[in-house]
LUMROLO-360392 format. One record per residue: residue in one letter; y, z, x of N, C-alpha, C, CB in turn; residue number from 1. Coordinates in pm, whole numbers, always signed. Atoms other than C-alpha are relative to their C-alpha. Glycine has a CB too. Example, Ala and Ser with C-alpha at 12.3 -4.5 7.8 and 13.67 -1.06 7.14 Angstrom:
{a, {-119, +0, +89}, {-450, +780, +1230}, {+120, +0, +90}, {+3, +125, -99}, 1}
{s, {-119, -6, -82}, {-106, +714, +1367}, {+109, +73, -77}, {+46, -142, +41}, 2}
END
This chain:
{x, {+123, -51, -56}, {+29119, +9624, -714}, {-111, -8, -107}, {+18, +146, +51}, 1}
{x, {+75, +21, +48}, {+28827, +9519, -863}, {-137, +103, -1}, {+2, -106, +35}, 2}
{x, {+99, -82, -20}, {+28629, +9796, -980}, {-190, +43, +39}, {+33, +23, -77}, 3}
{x, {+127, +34, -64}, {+28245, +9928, -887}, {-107, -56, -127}, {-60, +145, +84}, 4}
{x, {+124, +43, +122}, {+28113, +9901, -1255}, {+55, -144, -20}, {-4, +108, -176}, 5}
{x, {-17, +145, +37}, {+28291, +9539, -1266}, {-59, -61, +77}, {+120, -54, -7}, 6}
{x, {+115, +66, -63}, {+28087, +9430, -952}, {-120, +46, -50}, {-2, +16, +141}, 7}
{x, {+146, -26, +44}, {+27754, +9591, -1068}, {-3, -123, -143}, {-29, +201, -53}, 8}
{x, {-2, +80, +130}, {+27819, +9424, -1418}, {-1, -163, +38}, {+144, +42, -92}, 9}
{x, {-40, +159, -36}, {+27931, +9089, -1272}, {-149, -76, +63}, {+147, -4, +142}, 10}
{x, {+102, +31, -107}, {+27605, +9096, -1036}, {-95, -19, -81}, {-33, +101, +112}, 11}
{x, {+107, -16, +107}, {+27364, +9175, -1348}, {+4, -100, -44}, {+4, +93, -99}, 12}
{x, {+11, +139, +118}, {+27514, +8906, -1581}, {+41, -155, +73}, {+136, +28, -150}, 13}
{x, {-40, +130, -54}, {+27601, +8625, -1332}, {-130, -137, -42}, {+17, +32, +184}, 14}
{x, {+72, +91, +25}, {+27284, +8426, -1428}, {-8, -24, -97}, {-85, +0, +33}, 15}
{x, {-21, +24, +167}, {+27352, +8442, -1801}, {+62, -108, +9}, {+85, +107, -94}, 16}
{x, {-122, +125, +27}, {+27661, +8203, -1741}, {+95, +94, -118}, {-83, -190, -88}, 17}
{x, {-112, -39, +72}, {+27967, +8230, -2005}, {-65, +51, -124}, {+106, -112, -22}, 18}
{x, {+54, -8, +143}, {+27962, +8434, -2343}, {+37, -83, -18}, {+20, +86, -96}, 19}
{x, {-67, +127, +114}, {+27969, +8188, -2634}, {+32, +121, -73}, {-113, -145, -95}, 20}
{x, {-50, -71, +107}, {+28023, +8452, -2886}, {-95, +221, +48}, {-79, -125, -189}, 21}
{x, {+74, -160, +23}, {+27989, +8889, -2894}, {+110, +35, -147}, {+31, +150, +186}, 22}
{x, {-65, -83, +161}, {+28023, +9082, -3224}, {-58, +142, +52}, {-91, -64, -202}, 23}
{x, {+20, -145, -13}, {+28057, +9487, -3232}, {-95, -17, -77}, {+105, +107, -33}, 24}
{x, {+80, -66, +85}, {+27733, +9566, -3387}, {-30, +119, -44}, {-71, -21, +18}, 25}
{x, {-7, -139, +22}, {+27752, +9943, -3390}, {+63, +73, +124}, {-141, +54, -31}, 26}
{x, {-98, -56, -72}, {+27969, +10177, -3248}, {-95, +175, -35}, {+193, -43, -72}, 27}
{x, {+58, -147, +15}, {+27819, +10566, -3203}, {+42, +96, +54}, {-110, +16, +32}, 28}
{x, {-33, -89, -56}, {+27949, +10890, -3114}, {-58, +103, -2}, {+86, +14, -17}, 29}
{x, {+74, -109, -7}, {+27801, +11161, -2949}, {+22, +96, +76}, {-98, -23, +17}, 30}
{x, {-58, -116, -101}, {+27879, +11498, -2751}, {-110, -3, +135}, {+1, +178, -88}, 31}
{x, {+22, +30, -96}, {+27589, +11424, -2500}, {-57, -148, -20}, {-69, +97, +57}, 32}
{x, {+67, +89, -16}, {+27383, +11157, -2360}, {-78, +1, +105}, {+59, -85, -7}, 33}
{x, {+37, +32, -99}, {+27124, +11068, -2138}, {+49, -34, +193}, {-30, -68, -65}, 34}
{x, {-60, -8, -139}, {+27205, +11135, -1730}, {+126, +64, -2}, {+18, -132, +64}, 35}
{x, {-100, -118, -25}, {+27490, +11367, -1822}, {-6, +104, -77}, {+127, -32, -7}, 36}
{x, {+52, -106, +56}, {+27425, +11695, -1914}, {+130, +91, -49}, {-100, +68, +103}, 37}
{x, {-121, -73, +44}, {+27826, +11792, -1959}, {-8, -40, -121}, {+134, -24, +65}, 38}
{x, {-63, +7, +74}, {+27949, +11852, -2279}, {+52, -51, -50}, {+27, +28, +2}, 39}
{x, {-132, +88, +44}, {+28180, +11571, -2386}, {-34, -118, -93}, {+76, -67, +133}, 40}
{x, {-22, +128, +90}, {+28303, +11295, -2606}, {-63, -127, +31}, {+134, -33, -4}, 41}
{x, {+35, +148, -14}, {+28105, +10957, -2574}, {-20, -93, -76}, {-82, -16, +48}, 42}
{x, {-42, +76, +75}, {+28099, +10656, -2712}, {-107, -108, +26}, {+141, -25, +17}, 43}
{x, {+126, +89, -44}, {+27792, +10434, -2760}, {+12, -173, -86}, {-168, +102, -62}, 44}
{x, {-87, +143, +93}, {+27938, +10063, -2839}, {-169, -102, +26}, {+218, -106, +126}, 45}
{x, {+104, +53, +2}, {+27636, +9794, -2911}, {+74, -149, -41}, {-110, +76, -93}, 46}
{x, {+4, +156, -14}, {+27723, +9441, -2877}, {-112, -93, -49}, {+7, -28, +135}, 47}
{x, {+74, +95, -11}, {+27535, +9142, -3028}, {+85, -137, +57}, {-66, -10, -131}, 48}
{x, {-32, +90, -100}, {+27578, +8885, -2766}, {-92, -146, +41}, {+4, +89, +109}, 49}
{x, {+57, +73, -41}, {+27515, +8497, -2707}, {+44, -17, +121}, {-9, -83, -67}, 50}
{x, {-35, +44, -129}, {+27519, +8395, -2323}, {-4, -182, -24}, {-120, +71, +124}, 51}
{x, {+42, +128, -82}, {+27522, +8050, -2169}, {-122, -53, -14}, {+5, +18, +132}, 52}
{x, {+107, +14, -4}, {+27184, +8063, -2040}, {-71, +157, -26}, {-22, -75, +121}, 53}
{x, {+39, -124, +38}, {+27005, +8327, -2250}, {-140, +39, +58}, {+4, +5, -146}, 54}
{x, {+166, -12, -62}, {+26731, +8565, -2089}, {-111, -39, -57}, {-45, +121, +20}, 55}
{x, {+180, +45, +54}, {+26374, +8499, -2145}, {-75, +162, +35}, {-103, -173, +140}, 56}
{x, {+82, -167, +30}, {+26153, +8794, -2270}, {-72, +18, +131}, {-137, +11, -149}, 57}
{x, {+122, -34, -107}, {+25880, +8961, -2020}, {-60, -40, -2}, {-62, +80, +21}, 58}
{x, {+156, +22, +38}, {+25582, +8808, -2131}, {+13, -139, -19}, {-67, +83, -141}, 59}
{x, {+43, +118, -14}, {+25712, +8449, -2093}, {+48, -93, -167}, {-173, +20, +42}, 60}
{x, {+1, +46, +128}, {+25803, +8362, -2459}, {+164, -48, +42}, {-42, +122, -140}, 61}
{x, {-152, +110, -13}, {+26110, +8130, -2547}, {+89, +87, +12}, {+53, -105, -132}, 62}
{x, {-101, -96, +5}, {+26423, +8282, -2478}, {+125, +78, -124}, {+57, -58, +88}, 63}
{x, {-42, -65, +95}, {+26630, +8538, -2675}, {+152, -65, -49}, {-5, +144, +45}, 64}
{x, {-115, +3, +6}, {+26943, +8384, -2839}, {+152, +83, -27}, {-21, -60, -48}, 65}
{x, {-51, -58, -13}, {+27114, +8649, -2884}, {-55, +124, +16}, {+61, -25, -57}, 66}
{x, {+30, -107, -112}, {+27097, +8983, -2676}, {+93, +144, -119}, {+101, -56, +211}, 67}
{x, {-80, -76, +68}, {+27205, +9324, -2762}, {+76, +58, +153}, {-86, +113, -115}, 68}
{x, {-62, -77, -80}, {+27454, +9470, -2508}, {+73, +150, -4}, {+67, -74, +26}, 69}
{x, {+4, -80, -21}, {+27507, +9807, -2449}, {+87, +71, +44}, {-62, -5, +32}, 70}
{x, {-104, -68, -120}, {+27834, +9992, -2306}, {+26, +157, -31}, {+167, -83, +0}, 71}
{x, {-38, -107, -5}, {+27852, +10369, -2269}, {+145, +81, +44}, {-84, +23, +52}, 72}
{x, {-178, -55, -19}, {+28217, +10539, -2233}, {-9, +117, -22}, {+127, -55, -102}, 73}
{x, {-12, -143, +52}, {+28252, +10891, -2190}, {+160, +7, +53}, {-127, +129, +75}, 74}
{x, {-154, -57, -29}, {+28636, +11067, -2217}, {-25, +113, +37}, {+109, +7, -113}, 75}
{x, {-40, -89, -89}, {+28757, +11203, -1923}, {+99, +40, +40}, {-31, -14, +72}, 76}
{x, {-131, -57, -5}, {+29036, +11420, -1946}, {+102, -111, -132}, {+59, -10, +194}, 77}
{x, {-109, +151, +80}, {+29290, +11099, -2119}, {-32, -57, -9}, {+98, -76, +24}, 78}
{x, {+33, +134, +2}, {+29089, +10854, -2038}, {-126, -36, -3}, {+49, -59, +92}, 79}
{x, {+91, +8, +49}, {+28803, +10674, -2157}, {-41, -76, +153}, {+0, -57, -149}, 80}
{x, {+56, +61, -102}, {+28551, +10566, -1842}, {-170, -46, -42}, {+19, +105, +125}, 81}
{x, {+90, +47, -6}, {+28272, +10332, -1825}, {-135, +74, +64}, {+41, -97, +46}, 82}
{x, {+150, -98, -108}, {+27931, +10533, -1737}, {-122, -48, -43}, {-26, +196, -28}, 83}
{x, {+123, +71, +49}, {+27679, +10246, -1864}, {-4, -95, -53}, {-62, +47, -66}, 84}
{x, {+13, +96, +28}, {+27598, +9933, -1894}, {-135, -49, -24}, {+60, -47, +70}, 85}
{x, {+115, +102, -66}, {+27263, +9734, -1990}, {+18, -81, -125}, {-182, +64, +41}, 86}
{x, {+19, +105, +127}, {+27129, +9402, -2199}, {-141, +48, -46}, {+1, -184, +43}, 87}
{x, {+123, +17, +78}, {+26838, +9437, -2412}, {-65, -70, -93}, {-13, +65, -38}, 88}
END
């Protein structure tokens, strides 16, 4: 069963095409975060990421070769769950 954050994710990055290469660029931990106001363990992982076909800025300028990606994880109960995704 193909989860809901693997279709949202899949739907976002389908026009990128394939990574060529991601490196962990920073890893962060914090007791909250933005849109959840509980208490808990999270985990703020930062990806530098080349795509396929890499986006192109707002304003029209050549495109970015490598991206920073973004994945939020908060632990729930045992297990660590996905609660955020973006590229920037």
């Amino acid at each position: 069963m193909i989860s809901t954050f693997a279709l949202q994710c899949s739907a976002h990055r389908a026009a990128l095409g394939r990574v060529n290469n991601r490196r962990i660029a920073e890893v962060k931990h914090a007791s909250t975060v933005p849109g959840d106001p509980e208490l808990r363990l999270h985990a703020i992982v930062r990806f530098k990421t080349s795509f396929e076909h890499p986006p192109s800025s707002n304003y029209g300028a050549a495109s970015k070769p490598v991206v920073i990606e973004e994945v939020v994880m908060t632990k729930m109960g045992c297990c660590w769950e996905v609660m955020g995704y973006e590229i920037n």
